[in-house]
Backbone as CSV, one residue per row, in Angstrom:
resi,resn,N_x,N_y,N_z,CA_x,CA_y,CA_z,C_x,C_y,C_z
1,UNK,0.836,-1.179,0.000,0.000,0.000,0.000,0.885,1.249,0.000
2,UNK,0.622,2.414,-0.799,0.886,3.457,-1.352,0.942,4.147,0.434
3,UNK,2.047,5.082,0.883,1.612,5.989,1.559,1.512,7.174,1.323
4,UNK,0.586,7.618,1.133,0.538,9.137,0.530,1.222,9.899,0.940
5,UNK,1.478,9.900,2.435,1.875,11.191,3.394,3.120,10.981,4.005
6,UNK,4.185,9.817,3.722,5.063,9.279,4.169,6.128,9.810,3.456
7,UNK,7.323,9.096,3.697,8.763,9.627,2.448,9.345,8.255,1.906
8,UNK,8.670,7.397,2.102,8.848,5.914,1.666,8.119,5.902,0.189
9,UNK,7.572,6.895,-0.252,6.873,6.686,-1.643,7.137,7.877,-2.423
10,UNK,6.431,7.480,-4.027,6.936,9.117,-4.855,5.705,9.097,-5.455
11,UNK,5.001,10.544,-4.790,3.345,10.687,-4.608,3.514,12.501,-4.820
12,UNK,2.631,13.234,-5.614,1.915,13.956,-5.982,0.792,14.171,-5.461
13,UNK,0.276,15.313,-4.820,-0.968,15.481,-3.764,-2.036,16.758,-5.048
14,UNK,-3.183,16.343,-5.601,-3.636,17.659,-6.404,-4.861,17.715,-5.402
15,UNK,-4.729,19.446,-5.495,-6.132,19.873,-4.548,-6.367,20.971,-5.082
16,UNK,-7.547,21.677,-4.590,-7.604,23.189,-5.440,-7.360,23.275,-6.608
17,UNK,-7.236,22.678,-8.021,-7.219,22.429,-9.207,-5.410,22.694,-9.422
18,UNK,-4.740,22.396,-9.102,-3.331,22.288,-8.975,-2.775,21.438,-8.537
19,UNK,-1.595,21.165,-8.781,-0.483,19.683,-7.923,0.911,20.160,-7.298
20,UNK,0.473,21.202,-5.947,1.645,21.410,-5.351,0.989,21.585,-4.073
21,UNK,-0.142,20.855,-3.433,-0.296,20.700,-2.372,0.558,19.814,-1.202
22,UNK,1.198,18.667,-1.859,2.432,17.933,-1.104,2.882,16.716,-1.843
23,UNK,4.294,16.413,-1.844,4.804,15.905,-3.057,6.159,14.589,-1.922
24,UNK,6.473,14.124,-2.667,7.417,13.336,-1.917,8.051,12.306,-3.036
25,UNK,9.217,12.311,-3.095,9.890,11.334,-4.098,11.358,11.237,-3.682
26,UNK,11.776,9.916,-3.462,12.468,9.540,-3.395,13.819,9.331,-3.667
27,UNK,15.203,9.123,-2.906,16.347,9.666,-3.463,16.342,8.605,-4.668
28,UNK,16.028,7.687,-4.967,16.232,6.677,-5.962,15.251,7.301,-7.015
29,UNK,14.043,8.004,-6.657,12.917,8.315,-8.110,13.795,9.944,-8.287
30,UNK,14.609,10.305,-7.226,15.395,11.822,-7.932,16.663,11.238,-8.870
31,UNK,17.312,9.912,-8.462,18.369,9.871,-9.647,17.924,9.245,-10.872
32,UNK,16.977,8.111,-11.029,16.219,7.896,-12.293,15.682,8.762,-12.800
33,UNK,15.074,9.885,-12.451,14.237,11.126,-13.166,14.719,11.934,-12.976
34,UNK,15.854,12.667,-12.881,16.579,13.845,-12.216,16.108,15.307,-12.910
35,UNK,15.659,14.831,-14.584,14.851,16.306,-15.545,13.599,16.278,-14.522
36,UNK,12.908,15.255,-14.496,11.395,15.371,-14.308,11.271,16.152,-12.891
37,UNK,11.942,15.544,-11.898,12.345,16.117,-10.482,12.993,17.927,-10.899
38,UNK,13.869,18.131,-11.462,14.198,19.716,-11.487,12.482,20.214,-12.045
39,UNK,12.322,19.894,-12.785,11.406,20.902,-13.699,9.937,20.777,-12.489
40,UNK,9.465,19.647,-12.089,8.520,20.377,-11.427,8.800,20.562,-9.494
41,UNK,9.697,21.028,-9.355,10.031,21.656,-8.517,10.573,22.577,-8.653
42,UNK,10.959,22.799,-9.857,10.557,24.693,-10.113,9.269,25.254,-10.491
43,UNK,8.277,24.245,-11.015,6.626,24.482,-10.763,6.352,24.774,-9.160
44,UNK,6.706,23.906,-8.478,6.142,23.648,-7.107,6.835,24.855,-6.217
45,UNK,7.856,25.607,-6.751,8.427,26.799,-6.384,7.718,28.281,-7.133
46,UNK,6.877,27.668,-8.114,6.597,29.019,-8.634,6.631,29.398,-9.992
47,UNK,7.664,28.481,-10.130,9.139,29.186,-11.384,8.200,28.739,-12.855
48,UNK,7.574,28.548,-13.702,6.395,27.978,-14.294,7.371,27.954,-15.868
49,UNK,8.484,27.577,-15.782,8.678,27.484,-17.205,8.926,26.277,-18.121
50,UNK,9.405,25.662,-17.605,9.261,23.712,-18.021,7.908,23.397,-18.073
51,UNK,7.098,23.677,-16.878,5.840,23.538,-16.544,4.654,24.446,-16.269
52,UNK,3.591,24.972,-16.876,3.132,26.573,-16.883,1.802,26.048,-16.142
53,UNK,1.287,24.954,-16.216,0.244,24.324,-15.578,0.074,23.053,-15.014
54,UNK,-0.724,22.659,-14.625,-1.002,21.256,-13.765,-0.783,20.006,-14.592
55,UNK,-2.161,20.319,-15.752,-2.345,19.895,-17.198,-0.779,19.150,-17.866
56,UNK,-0.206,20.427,-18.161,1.484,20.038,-18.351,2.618,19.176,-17.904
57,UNK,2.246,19.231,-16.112,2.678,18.095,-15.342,2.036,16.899,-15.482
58,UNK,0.206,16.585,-15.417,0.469,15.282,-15.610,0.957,15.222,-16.731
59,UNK,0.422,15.389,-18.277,0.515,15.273,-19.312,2.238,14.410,-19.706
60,UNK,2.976,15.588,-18.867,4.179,14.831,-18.524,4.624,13.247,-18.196
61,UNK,3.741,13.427,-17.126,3.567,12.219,-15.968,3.684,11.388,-16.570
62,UNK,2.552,10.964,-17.555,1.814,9.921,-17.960,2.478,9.564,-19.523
63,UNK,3.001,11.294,-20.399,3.432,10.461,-21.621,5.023,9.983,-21.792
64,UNK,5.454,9.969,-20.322,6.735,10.213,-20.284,6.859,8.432,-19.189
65,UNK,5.837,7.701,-18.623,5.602,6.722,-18.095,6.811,6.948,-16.722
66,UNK,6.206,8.299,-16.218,7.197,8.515,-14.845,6.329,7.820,-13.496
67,UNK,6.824,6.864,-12.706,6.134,6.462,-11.714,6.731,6.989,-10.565
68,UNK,4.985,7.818,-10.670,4.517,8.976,-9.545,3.343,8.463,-9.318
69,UNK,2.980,8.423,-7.910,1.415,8.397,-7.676,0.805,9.377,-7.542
70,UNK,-0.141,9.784,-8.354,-0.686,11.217,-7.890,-2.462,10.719,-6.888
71,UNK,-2.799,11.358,-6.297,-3.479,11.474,-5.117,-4.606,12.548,-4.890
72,UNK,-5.848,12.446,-4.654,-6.557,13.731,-4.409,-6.174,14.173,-2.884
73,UNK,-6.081,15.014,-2.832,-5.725,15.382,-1.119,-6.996,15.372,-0.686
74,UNK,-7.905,16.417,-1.344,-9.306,16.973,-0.711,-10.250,15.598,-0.557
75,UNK,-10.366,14.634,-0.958,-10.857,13.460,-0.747,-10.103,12.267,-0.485
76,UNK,-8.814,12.136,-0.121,-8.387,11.416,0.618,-8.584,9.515,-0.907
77,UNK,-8.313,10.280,-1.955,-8.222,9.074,-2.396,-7.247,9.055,-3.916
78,UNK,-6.743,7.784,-4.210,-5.693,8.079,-4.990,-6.488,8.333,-6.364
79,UNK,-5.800,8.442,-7.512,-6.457,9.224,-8.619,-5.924,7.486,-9.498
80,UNK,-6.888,7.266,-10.503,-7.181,6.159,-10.954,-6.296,6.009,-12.687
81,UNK,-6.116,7.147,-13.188,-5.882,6.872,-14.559,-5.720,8.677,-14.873
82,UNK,-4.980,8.572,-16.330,-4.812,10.084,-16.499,-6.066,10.597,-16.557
83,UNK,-6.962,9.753,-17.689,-8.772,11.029,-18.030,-9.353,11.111,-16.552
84,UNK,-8.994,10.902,-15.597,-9.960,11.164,-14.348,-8.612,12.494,-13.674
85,UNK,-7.410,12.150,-13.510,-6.538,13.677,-13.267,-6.985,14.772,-14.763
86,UNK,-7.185,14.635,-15.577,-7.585,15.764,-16.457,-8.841,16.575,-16.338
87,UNK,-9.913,15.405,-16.115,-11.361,16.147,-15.906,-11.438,16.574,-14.817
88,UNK,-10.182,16.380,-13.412,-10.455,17.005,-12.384,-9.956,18.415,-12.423
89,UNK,-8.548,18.070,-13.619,-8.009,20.052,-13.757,-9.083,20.458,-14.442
90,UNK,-9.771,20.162,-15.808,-10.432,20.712,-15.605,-12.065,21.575,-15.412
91,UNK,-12.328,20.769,-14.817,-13.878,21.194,-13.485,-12.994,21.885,-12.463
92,UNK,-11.889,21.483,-12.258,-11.165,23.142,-11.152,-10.989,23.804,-11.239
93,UNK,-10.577,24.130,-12.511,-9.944,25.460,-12.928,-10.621,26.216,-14.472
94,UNK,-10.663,27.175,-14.388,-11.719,28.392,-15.127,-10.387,28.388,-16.517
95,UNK,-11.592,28.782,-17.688,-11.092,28.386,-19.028,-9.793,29.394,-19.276
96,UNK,-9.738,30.351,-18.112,-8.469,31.710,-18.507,-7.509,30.818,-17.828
97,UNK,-6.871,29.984,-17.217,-6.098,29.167,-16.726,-5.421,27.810,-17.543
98,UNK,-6.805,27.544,-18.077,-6.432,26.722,-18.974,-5.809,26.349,-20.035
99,UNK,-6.726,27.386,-20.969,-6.256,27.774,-22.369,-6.134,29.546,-22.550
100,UNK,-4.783,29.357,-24.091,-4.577,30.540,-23.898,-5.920,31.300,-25.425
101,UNK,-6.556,32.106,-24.434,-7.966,32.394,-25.397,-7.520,33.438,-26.406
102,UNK,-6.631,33.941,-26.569,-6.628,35.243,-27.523,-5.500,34.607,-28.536
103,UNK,-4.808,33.020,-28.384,-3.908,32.312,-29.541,-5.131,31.452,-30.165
104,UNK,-6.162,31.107,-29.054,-7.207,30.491,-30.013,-7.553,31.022,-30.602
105,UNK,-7.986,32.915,-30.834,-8.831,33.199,-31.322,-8.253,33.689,-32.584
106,UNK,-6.663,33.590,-32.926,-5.767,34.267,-33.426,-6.042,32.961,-34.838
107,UNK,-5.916,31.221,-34.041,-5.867,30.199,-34.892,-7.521,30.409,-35.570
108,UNK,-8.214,30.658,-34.555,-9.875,30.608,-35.411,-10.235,31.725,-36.872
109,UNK,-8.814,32.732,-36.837,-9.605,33.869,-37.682,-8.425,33.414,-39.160
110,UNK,-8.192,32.157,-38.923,-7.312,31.317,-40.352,-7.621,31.066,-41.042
């Protein structure tokens, strides 16, 4: 069994439509992944340029087959597959977060 909240595992916590509520990975998942580890812990610091959204991190996660457990915090249960972390970014987060609306509207007038 996974501990979410421990340092024995490499777990991703998303709450509030974001994934820097609490994170934990391991000295062995920092030398196998050492890009994946810099880049979103300069997300999880702020720094948004490897990574500009949540979206981006899993997207990462999953096409890059990095084993991370990601986790809902706010319900206390682990997250099942990527389409269930996507539809949770986004139903969390408002379409100005998401997408950038004025490059869509730039591609729509083509």
């Amino acid at each position: 069994m996974i501990n979410y909240y421990g340092k024995s595992d490499n777990y991703i916590h998303l709450k509030f439509g974001d994934c820097v509520k609490a994170y934990n990975f391991t000295e062995e998942f920092k030398e196998k992944y050492p890009q994946f580890v810099e880049a979103y812990l300069h997300y999880w610091d702020g720094n948004r340029k490897a990574f500009r959204n949540a979206l981006q991190v899993i997207s990462y996660i999953y096409n890059n087959e990095i084993p991370v457990h990601l986790y809902f915090n706010f319900t206390d249960t682990p997250v099942k597959d990527r389409e269930e972390a996507v539809a949770y970014f986004i139903r969390e987060n408002d379409k100005d977060t998401i997408y950038d609306w004025e490059l869509i509207k730039t591609y729509e007038k083509m």
